[in-house]
VEXDREN-2710 file (C-alpha; in Angstrom, 1 decimal):
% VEXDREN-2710
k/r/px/py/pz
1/UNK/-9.9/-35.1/-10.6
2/UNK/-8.1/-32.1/-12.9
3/UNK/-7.7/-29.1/-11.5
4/UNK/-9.9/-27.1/-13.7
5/UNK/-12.5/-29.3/-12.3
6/UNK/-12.2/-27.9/-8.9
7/UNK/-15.2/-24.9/-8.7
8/UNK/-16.3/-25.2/-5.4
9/UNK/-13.7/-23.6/-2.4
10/UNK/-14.2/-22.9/1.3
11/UNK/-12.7/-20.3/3.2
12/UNK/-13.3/-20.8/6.7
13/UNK/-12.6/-17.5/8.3
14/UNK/-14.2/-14.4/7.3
15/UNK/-11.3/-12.3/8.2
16/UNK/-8.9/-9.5/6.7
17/UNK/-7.4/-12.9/5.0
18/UNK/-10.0/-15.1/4.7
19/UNK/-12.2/-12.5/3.2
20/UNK/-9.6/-11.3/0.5
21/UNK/-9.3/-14.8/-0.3
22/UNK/-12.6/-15.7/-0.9
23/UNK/-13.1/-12.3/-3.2
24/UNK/-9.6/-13.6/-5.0
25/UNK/-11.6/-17.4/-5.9
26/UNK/-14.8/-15.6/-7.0
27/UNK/-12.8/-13.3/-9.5
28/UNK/-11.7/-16.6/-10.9
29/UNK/-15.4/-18.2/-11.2
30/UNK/-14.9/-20.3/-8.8
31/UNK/-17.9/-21.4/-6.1
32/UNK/-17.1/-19.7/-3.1
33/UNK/-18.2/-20.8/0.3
34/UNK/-17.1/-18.2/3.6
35/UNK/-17.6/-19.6/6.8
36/UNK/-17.5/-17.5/10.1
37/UNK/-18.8/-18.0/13.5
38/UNK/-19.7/-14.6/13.9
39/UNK/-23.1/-12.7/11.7
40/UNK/-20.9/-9.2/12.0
41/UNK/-17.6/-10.7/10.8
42/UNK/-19.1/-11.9/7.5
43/UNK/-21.5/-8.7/7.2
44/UNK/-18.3/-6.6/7.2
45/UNK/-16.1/-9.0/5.0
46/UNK/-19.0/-8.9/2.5
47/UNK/-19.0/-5.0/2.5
48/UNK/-15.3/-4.4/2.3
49/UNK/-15.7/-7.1/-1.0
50/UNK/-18.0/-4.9/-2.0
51/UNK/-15.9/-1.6/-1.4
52/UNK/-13.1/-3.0/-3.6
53/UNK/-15.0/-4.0/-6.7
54/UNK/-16.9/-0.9/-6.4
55/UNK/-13.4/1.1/-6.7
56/UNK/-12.3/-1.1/-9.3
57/UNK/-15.9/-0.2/-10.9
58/UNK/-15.4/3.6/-10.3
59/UNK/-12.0/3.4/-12.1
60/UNK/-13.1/1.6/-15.4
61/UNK/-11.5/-1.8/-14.5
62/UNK/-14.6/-3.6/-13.8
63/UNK/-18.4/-3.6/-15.3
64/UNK/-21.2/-3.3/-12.7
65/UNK/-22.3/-6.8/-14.3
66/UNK/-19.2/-8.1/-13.7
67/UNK/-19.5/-6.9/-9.7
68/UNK/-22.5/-8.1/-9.3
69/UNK/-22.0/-11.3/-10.9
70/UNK/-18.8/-12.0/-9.0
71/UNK/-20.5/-11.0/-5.5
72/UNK/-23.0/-13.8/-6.3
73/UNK/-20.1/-16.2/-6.1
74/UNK/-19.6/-16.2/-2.4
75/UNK/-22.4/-17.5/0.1
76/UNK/-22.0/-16.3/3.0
77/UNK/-22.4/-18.8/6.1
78/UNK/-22.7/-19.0/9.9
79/UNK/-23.2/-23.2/9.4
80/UNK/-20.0/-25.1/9.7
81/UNK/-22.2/-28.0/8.6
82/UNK/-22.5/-26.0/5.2
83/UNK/-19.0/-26.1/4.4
84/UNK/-18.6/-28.4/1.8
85/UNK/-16.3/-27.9/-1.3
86/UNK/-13.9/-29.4/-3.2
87/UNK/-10.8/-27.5/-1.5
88/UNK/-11.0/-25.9/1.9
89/UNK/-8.8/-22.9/3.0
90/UNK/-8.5/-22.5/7.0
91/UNK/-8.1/-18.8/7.6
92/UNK/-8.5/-18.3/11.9
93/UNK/-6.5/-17.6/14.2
94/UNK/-2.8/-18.8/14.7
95/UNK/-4.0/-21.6/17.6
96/UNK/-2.6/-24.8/16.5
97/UNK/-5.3/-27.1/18.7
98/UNK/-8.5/-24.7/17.1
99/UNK/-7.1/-25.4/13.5
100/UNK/-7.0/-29.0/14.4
101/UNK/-9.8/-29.0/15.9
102/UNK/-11.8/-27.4/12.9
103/UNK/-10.1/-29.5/10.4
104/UNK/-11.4/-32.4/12.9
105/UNK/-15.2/-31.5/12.2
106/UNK/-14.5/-30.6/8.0
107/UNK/-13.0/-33.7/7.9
108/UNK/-15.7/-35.7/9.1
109/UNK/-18.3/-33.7/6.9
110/UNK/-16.1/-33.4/3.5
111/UNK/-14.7/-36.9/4.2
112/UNK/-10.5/-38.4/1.9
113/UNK/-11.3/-36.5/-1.2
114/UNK/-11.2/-33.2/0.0
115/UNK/-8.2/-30.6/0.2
116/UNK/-7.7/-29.1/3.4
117/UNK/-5.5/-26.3/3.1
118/UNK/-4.2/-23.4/5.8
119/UNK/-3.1/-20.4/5.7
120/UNK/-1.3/-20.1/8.2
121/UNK/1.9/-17.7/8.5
122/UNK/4.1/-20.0/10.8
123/UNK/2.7/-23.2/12.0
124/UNK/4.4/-26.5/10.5
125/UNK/2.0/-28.0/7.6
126/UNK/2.8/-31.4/9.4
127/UNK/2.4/-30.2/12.9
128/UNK/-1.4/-29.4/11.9
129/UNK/-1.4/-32.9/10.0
130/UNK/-0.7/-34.5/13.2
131/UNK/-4.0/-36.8/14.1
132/UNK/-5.8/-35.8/11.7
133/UNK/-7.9/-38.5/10.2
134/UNK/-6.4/-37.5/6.2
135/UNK/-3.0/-36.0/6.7
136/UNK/-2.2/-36.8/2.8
137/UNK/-4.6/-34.6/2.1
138/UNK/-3.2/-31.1/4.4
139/UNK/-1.2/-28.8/2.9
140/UNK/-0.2/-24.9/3.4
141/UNK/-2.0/-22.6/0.9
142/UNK/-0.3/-19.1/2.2
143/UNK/-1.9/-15.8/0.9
144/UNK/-0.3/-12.7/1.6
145/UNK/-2.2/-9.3/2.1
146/UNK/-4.0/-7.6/0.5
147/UNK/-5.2/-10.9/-1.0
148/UNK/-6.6/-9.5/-4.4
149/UNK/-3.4/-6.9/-4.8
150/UNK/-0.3/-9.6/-3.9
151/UNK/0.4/-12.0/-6.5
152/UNK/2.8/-14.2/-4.5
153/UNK/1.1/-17.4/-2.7
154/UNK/3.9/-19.9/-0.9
155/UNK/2.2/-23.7/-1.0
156/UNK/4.0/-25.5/1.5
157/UNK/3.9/-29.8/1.5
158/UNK/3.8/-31.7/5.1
159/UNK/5.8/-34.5/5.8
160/UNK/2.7/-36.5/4.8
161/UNK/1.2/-34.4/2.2
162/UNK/0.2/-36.6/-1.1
163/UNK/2.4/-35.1/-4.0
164/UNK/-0.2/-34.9/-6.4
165/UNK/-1.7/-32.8/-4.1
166/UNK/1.1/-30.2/-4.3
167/UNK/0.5/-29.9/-8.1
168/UNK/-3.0/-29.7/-8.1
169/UNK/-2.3/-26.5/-6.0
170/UNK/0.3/-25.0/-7.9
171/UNK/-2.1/-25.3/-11.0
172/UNK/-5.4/-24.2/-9.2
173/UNK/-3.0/-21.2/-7.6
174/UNK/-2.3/-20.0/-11.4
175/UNK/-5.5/-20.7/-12.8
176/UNK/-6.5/-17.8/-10.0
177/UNK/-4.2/-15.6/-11.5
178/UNK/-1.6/-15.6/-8.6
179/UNK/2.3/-17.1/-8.6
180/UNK/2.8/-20.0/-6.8
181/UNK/6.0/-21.0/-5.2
182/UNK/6.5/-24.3/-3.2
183/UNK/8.2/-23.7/0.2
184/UNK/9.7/-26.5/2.5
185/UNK/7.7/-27.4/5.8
186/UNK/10.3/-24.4/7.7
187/UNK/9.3/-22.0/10.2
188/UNK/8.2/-18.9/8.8
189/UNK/8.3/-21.0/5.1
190/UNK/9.7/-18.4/3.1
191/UNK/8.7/-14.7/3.3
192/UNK/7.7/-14.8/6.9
193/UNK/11.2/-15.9/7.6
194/UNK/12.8/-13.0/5.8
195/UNK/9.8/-10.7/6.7
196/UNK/10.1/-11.5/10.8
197/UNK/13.6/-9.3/10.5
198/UNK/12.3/-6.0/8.8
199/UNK/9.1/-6.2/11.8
200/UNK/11.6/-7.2/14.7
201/UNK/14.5/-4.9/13.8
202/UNK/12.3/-2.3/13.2
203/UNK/10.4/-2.4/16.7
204/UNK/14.3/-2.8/18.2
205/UNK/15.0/0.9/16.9
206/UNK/11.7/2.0/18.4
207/UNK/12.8/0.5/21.8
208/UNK/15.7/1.9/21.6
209/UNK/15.0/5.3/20.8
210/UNK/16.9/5.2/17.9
211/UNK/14.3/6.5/16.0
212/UNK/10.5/7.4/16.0
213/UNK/7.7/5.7/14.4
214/UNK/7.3/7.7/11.3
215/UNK/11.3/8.4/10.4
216/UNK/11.8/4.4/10.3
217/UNK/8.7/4.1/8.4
218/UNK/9.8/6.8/6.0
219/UNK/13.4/5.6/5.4
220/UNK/12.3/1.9/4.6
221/UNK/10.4/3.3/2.3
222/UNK/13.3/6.0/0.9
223/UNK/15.2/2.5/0.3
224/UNK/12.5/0.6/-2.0
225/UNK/10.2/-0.6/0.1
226/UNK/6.8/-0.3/-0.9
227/UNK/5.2/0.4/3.0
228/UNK/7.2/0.9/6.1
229/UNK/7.4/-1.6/8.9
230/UNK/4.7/-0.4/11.2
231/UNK/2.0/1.4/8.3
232/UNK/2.6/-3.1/7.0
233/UNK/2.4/-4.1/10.8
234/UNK/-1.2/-1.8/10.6
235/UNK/-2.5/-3.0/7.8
236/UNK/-1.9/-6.9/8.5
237/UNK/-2.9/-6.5/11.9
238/UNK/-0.5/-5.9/14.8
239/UNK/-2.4/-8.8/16.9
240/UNK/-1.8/-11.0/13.9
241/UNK/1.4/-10.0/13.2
242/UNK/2.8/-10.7/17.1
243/UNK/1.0/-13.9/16.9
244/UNK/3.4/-14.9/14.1
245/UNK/6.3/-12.8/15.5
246/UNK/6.0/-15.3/18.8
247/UNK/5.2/-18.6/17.0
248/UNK/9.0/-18.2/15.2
249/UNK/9.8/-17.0/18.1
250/UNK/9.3/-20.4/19.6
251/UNK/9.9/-23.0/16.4
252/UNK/13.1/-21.3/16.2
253/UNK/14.2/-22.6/20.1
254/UNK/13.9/-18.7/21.4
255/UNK/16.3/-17.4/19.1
256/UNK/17.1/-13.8/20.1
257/UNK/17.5/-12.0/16.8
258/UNK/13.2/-13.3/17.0
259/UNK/12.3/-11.8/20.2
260/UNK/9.1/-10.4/20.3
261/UNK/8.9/-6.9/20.8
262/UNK/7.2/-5.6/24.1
263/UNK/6.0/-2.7/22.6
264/UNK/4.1/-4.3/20.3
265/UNK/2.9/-7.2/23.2
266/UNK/1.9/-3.5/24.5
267/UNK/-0.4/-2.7/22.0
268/UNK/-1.9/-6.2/21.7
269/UNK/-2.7/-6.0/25.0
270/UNK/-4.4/-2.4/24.8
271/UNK/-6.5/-3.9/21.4
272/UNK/-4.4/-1.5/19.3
273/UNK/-4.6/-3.9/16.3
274/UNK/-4.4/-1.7/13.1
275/UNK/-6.5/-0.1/10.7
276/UNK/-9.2/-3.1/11.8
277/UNK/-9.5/-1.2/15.2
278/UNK/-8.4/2.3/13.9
279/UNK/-5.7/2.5/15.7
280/UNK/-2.4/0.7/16.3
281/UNK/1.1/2.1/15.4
282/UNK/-1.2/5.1/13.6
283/UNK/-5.1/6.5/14.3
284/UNK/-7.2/5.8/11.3
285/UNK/-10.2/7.7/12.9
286/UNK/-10.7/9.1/9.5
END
């Protein structure tokens, strides 16, 4: 089937991610599907959709038609059963057995001809392919946020992944307006990889009292760099982000310069997670 003949996607998680993917395939006219366990999680990814068409709106970008019309793209659904599409993009948590597990139960509703794609930040493609009834058909779709704003996506091929597959992808990820790149089945792929460093150096200063939150934050960003370490860490999500931090940790057989940082296993612990729970590294109480 050609590429421009896919119009129906999933997202299953209604996360930061998942919901700033979903927005990005109903700005392309695409059929968009977002699945959540949870009523509240969708409610709120539905109204921060909203919030960022609206400012798009409010600065002349966008026509009210042309919000309304792109909000009618995505269904909103508590029913895994209703998750059927032509492509699906995993967006939960970085567990490898519940990803499996939930590309267990979408493979035995969407069946071979589906895509099932994750986008996860540092689990093996092929590691999530393994036992799966349709590991051809796996591969890594890997957004980076904020989804609608970033323009790089990293598709990633499993040892198993059919190649035809990978091009599909790449042309779908265009056709959506971002830049695909294809990354080998590495942990941390590409960005994450370089990324891990500017988190895990930064949080070393911290714990070392070389410097405070806000000076490292503020010479990163002297230097060129768009947000400082811990605002990024904030925004992603500092669960998230330790999640990741620990996964490399392990893939790459404890290797110190990965360590992750307790301060940050600190603030997991305490639910400090970012702007998402207005506070982490910052308050956002405002």
């Amino acid at each position: 089937m050609p590429t421009q003949h896919i119009q129906t996607i999933a997202i299953t998680g209604a996360g930061t991610m998942g919901a700033g993917i979903a927005l990005v395939c109903a700005q392309a006219n695409r059929q968009v599907i977002l699945f959540d366990l949870q009523d509240s999680v969708l409610d709120k990814a539905k109204i921060n959709n909203q919030k960022i068409l609206q400012k798009q709106v409010d600065a002349g970008k966008l026509a009210v038609e042309q919000m309304h019309s792109i909000l009618d793209q995505i269904v909103y659904t508590t029913d895994v059963n209703q998750v059927k599409a032509e492509l699906i993009i995993e967006a939960i948590v970085e567990k490898l057995p519940i990803k499996q597990g939930l590309f267990k139960q979408l493979m035995e509703i969407n069946g071979a001809d589906c895509i099932y794609a994750t986008n996860t930040s540092s689990i093996p493609i092929t590691q999530i392919a393994a036992g799966l009834a349709f590991p051809e058909q796996v591969i890594g779709i890997h957004f980076f946020n904020p989804a609608h704003i970033m323009k790089l996506v990293e598709v990633i091929k499993g040892a198993k992944t059919n190649a035809a597959i990978v091009e599909r992808v790449l042309s779908l990820v265009q056709a959506i307006g971002k830049t695909g790149v294809v990354a080998a089945d590495a942990p941390g792929f590409i960005v994450n990889r370089i990324a891990r460093l500017y988190y895990v150096e930064s949080l070393k200063l911290l714990e070392e009292g070389v410097a405070d939150i806000e000076t490292i934050d503020r010479i990163m960003e002297s230097s060129g760099f768009k947000m400082g370490p811990f605002k990024l860490m904030d925004l992603i999500g500092v669960d998230t982000n330790y999640s990741v931090t620990e996964s490399q940790y392990q893939l790459f057989n404890f290797e110190p310069r990965f360590r992750p940082s307790r301060i940050q296993k600190q603030k997991v612990d305490a639910g400090l997670h970012g702007r998402k729970t207005k506070a982490g590294f910052y308050n956002y109480d405002q």
